[in-house]
N, C-alpha and C positions, 0 to 999 in steps of 0.2 A: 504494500500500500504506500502511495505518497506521502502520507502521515508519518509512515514508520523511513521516510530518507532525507535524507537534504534536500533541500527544495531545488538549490540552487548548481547540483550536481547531477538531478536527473535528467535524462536527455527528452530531447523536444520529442520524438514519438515516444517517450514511457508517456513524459506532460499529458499529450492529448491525447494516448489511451486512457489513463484515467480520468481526463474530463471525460472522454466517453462515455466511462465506466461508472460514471457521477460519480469516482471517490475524491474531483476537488471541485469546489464549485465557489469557488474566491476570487480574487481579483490575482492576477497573474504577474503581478511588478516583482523582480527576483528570480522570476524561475528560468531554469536553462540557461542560465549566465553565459555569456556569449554568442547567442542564438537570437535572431528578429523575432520580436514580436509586431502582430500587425492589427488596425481599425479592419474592420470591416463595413462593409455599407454593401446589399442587394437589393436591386431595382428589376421591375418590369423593364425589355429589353426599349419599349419608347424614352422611358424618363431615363436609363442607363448611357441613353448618346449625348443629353444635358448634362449629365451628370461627367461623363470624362470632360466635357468639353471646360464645366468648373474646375475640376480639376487642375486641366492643362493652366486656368484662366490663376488659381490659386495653390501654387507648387507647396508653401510654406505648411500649409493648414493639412493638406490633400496629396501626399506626396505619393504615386502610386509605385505599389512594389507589384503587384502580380493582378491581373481579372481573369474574367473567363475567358476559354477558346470556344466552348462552345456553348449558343445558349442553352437556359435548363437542364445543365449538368451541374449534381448539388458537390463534384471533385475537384479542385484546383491542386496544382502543382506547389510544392514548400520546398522545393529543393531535397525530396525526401524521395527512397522509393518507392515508396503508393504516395498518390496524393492524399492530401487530408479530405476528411467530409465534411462539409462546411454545414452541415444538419447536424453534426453530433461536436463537433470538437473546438467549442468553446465554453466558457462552462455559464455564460448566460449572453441571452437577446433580448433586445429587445424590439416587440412588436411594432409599426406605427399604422394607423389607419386615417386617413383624408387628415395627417398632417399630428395627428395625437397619438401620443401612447397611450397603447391601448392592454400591453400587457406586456413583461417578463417571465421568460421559458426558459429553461432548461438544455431544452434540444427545438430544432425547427421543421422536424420531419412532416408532422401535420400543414406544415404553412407552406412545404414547399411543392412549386409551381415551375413548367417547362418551359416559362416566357423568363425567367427571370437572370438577372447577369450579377456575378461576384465582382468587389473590387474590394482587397488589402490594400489598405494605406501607410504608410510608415510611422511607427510608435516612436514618443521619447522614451520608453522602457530603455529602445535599445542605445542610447547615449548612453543611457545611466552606464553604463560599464566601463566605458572611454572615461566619463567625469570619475570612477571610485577608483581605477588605475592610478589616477593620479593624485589620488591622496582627497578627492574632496567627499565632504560627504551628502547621502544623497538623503533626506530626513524621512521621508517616505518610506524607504527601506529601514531606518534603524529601528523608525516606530513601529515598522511590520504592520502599516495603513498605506489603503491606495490613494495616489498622490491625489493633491487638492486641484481642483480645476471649475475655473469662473468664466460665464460672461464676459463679455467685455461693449466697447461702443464701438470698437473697430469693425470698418464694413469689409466684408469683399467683394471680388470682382465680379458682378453678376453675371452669367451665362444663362439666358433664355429663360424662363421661368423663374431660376434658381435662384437665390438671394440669400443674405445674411449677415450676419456679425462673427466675428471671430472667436473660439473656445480657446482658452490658453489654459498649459499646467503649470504649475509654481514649486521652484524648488528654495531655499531660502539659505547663504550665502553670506558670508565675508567679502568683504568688494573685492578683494586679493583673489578670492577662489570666482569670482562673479566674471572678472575682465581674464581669468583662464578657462571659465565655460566657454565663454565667446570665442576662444579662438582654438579650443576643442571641438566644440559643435560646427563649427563653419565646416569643419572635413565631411561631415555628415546631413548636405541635403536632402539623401533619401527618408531618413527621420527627421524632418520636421529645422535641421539648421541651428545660427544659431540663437539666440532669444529675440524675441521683440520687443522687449519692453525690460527695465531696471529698476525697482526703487518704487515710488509714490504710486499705489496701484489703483488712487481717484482719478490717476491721469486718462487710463483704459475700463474707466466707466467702473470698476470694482468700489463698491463702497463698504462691504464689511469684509475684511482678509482670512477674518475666523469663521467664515460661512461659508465655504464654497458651493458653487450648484452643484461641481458633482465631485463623488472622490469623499474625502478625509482632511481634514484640518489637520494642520500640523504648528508644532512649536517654531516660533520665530524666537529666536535668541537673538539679546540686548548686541548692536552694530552688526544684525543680519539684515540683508538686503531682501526682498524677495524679487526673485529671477523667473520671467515667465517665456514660456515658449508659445508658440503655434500648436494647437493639439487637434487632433484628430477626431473628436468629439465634436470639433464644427459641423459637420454634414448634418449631424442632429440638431440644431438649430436651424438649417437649410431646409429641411426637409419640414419643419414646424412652421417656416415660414412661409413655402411654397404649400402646404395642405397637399403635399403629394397625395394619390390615393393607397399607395402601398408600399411598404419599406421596411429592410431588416435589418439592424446595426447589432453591434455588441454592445452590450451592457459597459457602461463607463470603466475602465480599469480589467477585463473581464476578455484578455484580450486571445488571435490565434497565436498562437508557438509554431514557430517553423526551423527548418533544420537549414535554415542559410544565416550564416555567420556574421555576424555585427561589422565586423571589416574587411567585410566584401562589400559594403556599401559605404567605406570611407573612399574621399575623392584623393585625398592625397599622400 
């Protein structure tokens, strides 16, 4: 059982046999240390061609790592020898209907439909490893909570329907360790780069820092910054804004595990 190993030594297919297996059903920040974790987002194959084209329009937020090859196939490729099921191997979804959540599952085998297209998007999970090499620390992890992550008033680039504001996650920092994320994360566009924002979080529309919409509040220590990124949780907001008719994300924090390796997707 996952219970009975290191979280952070088991490999990305035990991970998501046992999401399978429901014996984890948590937020996934920590596990398979060195391994991509990814957002997910599936759409009907019409709202799926808006939806890359946001994407392309919004790399920071939306970074894609893998979609489908073919539509209404519930298998995408993770750099693994079978591909993952994207029905069974995350350990929560969430539902949306004409733009509301409508409910949290487990598995998506009931909801799944032969019109519809996967897209993984790139996690800050997978920084986190780049930034704990180097000595910083990530508080999310120490406190064994999934990281915190707000709203904000930042817009993005609208593509055809699609609209919204930005989802950012917050890790909180020393300004010493704050101006070495920055130039950590820049090697790493496919997750997400490197922060948008530093410091005063009423700048980016956040008005209570111990609240977040989604995730875990975390301790901020006396000369801690807090440091926010682009997070991958925006599409849900998008998708609330646009009232799509139908849509399937992962549960905030709740993320796939894949067996392609965090620095294969550094730039330099």
């Amino acid at each position: 059982m996952l219970e009975e190993m290191e979280p952070n030594t088991a490999s990305p297919s035990q991970v998501r046999r046992f999401i399978r297996d429901g014996k984890w059903k948590n937020h996934t920040s920590g596990l398979a240390n060195g391994y991509v974790q990814c957002n997910l987002v599936i759409l009907p194959e019409p709202q799926a061609n808006d939806f890359l084209r946001f994407c392309q329009l919004n790399p920071k937020s939306c970074p894609i790592i893998a979609m489908s090859t073919e539509v209404g196939s519930p298998y995408i490729d993770v750099g693994a020898e079978q591909p993952a099921d994207i029905r069974f191997d995350i350990p929560k979804y969430n539902i949306f209907v004409d733009g509301e959540l409508q409910t949290q599952v487990s598995n998506i085998d009931e909801y799944w439909r032969d019109d519809l297209v996967i897209f993984l998007l790139g996690c800050s999970f997978s920084f986190e490893e780049a930034l704990l090499a180097d000595g910083i620390e990530i508080r999310n992890i120490t406190q064994n909570v999934n990281v915190p992550m707000y709203n904000t008033n930042i817009a993005n680039v609208k593509a055809g329907e699609l609209a919204g504001n930005l989802v950012v996650s917050m890790r909180p920092m020393l300004a010493k360790d704050a101006i070495r994320a920055v130039q950590i994360c820049s090697r790493f566009p496919s997750v997400h780069g490197a922060p948008v924002h530093l410091g005063d979080p009423s700048l980016i529309g956040i008005s209570h820092i111990d609240k977040p919409d989604y995730g875990d509040a975390v301790e901020i220590k006396e000369n801690e910054l807090p440091v926010f990124w682009a997070c991958g949780v925006t599409p849900q907001n998008v998708i609330r804004e646009a009232k799509l008719g139908f849509c399937i994300t992962h549960s905030p924090g709740c993320m796939l595990v894949t067996d392609i390796k965090n620095s294969k997707l550094s730039v330099l």
